[in-house]
N, C-alpha and C positions, 0 to 999 in steps of 0.2 A: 504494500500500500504506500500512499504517495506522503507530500507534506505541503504544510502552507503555515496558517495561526488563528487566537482572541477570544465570552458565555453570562447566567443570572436566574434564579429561580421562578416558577411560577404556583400555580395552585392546580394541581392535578385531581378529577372528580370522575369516578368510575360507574357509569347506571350499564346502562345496551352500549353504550359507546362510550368512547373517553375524553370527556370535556378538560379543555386547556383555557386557563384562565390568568393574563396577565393583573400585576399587583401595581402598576404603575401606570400614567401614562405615557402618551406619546413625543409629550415633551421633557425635557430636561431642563428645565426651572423648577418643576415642584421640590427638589432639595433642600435644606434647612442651610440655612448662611452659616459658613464654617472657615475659619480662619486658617489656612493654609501655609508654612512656610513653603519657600522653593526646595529645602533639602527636601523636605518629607514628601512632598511631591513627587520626587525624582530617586528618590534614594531611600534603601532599606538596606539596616543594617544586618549581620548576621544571626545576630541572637534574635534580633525582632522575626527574622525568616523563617528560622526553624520553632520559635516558641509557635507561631501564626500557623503554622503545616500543624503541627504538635497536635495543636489546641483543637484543628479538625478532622485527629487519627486518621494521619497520612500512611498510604497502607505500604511504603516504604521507607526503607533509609537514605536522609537527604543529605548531602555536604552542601549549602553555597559556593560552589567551587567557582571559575573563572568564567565557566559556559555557564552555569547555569544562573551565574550574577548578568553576564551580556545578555541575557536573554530579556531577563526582570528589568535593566534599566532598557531595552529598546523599547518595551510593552507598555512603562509607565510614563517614558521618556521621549524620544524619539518619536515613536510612533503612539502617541496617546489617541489621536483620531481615530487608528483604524481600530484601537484597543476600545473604544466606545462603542463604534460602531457593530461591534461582532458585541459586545455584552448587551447592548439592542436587539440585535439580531435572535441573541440564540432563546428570548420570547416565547418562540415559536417551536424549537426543538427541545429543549432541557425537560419537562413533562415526560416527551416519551424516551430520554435517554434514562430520566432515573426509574421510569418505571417499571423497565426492564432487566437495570442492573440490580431491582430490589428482586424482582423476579428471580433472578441469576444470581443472587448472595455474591455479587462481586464486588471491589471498592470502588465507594461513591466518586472520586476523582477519573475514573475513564470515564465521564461523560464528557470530558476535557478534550479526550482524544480529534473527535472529529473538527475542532476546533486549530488545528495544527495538520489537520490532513484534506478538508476542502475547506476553509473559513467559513463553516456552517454554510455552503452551497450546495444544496442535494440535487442541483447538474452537474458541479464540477469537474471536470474530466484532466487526467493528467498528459502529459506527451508519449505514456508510454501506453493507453488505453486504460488506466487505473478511472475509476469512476465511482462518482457520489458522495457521500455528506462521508463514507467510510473508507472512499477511495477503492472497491474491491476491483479487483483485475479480471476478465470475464470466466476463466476456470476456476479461480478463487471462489467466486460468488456464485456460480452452479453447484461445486463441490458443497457451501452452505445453504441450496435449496432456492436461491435466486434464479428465477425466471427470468431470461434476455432473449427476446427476440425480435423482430420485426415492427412487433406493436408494444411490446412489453418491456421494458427494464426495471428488472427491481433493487438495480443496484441505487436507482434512482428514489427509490419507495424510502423514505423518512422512516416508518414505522419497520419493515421487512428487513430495511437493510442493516437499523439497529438491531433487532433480535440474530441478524447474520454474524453481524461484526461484532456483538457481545459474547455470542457463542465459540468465536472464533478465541480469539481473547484467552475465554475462558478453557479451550480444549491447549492454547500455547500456555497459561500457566500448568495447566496441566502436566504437561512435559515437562518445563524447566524449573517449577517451584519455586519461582523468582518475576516478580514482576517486570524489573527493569530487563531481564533479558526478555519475557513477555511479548514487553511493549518495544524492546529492539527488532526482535523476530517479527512485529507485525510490520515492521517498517523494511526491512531488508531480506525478509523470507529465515525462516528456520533452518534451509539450508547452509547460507554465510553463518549464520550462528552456528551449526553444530562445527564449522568448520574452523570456527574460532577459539570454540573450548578446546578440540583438538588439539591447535596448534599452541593454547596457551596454557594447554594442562591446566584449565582450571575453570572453574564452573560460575563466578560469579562475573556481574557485568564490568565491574571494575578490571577485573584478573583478563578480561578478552576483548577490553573497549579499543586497544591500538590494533587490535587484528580486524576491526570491523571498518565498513566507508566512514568515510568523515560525516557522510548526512547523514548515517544513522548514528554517530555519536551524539550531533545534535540534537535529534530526533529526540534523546531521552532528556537529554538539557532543557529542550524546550517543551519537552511534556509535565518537566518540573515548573519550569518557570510560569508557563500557563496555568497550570493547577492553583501556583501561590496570587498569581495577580487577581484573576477570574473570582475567588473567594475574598479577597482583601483591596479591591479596585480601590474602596471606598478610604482607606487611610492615604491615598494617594488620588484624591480628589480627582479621580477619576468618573464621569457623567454619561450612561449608559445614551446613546442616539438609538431611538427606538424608531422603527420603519411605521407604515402605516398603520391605523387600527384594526383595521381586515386578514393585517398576519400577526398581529399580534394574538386577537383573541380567534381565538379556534379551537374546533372539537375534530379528534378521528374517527369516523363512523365507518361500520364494517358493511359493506354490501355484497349481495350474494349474484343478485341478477346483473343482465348487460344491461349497461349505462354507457350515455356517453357524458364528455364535461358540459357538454353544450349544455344537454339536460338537465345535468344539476346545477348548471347556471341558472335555467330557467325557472327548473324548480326554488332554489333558493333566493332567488334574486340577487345575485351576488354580480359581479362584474364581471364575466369568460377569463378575462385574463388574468385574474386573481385564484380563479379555481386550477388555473394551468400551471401558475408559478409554485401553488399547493402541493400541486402532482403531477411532477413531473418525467414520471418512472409511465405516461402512457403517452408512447412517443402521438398513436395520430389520435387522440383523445377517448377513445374508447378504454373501457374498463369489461374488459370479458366473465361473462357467467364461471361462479366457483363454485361448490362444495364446501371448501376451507373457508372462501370469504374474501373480497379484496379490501383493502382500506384504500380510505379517501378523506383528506384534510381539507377545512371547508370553514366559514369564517360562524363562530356562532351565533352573530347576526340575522342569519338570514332564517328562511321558513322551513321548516322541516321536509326531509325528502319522504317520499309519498314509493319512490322504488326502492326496494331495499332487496 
């Protein structure tokens, strides 16, 4: 899987479907006036880093080392726009990432991941065919039960491709009983990692980090540094840029029969183009009859669909 960067909670509500409920809203003035220095804006020290991971049982052992301080000051620093903009963004996915990794008893920081691997874009596609909000590569995401074809991608599917890329995940800790190798292996394949404890007689990610590419060195750098900002933006007066209210507040509803988006445009009264940017795992807008079910994210606005 691929890489990129930038996340924030919501209120998740379980009936026939799964309602997604933003806590804020779309602008970024409702904040409380808070006196900011410049250091503390830009800079965190290292005891404040690790007491702050500590504090929200990070489900690794952290150093602030060299990368993974370059990472935290480009986040809060450098690049604070786009670090707003994706803690906006993820509004709309964070719901169904924690839902599943509660499902999954995995730790609550991989909802981080796809945060660094499509900046919360469930089209994303990389230069080497890696694709979606979890980046899977097309035999990748078959091998996890993802439908690709013609009409269909679900590497594109928000909901499918999380339960792909959590189960993934969780079959790589599996193997290596280590998160950070883990979370190396999703980035550079299991292969380059068994190749590296080989070569380094040794098992942990420290002991095999020079045998591995350099992007996947960062790779875990920056799955750190993401993790600490994304939960602590706020000591670094950092101001989430929330996208419209139509992707913010949303439910997934599961449907069994064919649909197309037109229809549930028309059905809910929503705008076509916003049902499209929802779902965009159905490349010519059709949603094909299931057994199992397809999901579909849909603003909760609008009026109840009537095909199900």
């Amino acid at each position: 899987m691929n890489i990129l960067k930038g996340i924030m909670p919501l209120l998740l509500i379980m009936n026939s479907s799964l309602s997604i409920k933003a806590n804020t809203t779309t602008t970024t003035n409702s904040f409380p006036t808070t006196s900011f220095s410049e250091s503390s804006k830009t800079k965190v020290s290292k005891t404040a880093f690790v007491e702050r991971l500590e504090r929200r049982s990070f489900s690794m052992d952290v150093t602030y080392n060299k990368d993974v301080k370059k990472f935290v000051k480009r986040y809060i620093s450098k690049d604070r726009t786009g670090t707003e903009l994706l803690l906006g963004r993820q509004t709309t996915f964070l719901p169904i990432f924690e839902k599943y990794i509660e499902e999954l008893q995995l730790p609550r920081e991989l909802k981080n991941l796809p945060i660094i691997e499509s900046a919360l874009n469930p089209n994303a596609e990389s230069q080497v065919g890696a694709k979606g909000l979890w980046q899977f590569m097309p035999s990748t995401g078959r091998m996890y039960g993802l439908t690709i074809n013609d009409y269909v991608d679900e590497r594109c599917d928000p909901v499918k491709s999380t339960i792909a890329g959590l189960s993934y995940l969780k079959d790589l800790y599996a193997k290596y009983g280590d998160w950070k190798l883990a979370i190396a292996s999703n980035n550079c394949g299991p292969g380059r990692v068994d190749r590296a404890i080989r070569k380094a007689d040794k098992s942990s990610f420290e002991g095999i980090k020079k045998y591995l590419p350099k992007e996947t060195q960062e790779y875990v750098a920056k799955f750190i540094a993401t993790s600490y900002v994304m939960d602590n933006y706020f000591f670094h007066d950092l101001r989430p840029i929330y996208p419209e209210y139509t992707l913010q507040f949303v439910k997934v509803v599961k449907v069994y029969k064919r649909i197309t988006l037109k229809q549930i445009s028309k059905q809910t009264g929503m705008n076509l183009q916003i049902i499209q940017k929802l779902n965009p795992s159905y490349r010519k807008g059709i949603i094909p009859p299931s057994a199992d079910g397809n999901f579909i994210i849909i603003p909760i606005f609008g009026e109840e669909l009537s095909i199900r």
